[in-house]
N, C-alpha and C positions, 0 to 999 in steps of 0.2 A: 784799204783801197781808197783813192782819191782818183774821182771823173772831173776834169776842169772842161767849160763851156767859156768860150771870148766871145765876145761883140761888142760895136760898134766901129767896126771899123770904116774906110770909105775913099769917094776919092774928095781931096779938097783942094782947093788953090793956094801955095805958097801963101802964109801971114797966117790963112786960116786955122781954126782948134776944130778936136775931138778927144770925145769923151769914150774911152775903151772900160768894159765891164768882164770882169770875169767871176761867174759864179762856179760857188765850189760844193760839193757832197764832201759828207763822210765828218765826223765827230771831231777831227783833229786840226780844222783847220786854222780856231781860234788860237792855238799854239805854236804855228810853224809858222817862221816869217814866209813871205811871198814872194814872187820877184815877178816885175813885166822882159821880159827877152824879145830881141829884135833878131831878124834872120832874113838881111839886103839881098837882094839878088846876087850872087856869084859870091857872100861874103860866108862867115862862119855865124852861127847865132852868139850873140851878144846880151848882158845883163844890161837893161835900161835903167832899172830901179827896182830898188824893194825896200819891202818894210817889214819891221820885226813885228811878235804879238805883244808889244809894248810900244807899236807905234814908230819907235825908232826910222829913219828911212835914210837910202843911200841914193845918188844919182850919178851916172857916169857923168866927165865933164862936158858933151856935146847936148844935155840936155837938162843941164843946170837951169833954175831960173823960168824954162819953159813950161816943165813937166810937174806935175805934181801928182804922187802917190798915194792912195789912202787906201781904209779898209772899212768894212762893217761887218764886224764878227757875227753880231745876228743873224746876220743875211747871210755868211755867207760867202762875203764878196768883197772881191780889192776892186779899186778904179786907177784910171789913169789919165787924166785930164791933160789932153796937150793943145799948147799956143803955140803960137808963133812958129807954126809947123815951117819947113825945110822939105826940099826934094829929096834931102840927104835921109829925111827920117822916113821915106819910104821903105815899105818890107814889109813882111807878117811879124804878128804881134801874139806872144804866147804869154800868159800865164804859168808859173808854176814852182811850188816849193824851192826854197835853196839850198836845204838839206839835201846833198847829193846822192842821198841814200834814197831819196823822196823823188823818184824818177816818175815822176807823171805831166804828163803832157796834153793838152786840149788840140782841136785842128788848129788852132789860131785863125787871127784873122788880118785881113788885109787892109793895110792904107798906103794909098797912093795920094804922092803929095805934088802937084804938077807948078812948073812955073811958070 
């Protein structure tokens, strides 16, 4: 069993960053890559990025360059540090395994990104 917690979401003005936190429970989460997912109003949820337990990390093309993914297995906890935010990167922001078998899900959290 894995319980995912997000924050930091918020609202910010176009150019502006946030730093989104997802802490995780449960023994296994040093070993499963992670992923941040985005879910736009009116769109389907979408992988933004993740990272393997090797670090490794993936970024869809619309948040190339902007975003950057990390983790701390101590803790715990992936991050997602975003620049040069867009209106477009509004939506709730979830954490969660990308082992499809690894259906676990946090409330997410929300950022509004206004122009």
């Amino acid at each position: 069993q894995v319980q995912l917690e997000e924050s930091g979401g918020g609202l910010v003005q176009a150019g502006g960053s946030l730093r989104l936190s997802c802490a995780a429970s449960g023994s296994a989460f040093s070993i499963n890559s992670m992923g941040w997912y985005r879910q736009a109003p009116g769109k389907q949820r979408e992988l933004v990025a993740s990272i393997s337990s090797g670090g490794n990390t993936y970024y869809t093309d619309s948040v190339k360059g902007r975003f950057t993914i990390s983790r701390d297995n101590a803790k715990n906890t992936v991050y997602l540090q975003m620049n040069s935010l867009k209106p477009e990167d509004t939506g709730v922001y979830y954490c969660s395994p990308t082992n499809p078998s690894m259906d676990y899900w946090g409330q997410g959290t929300q950022v509004t990104v206004s122009s």
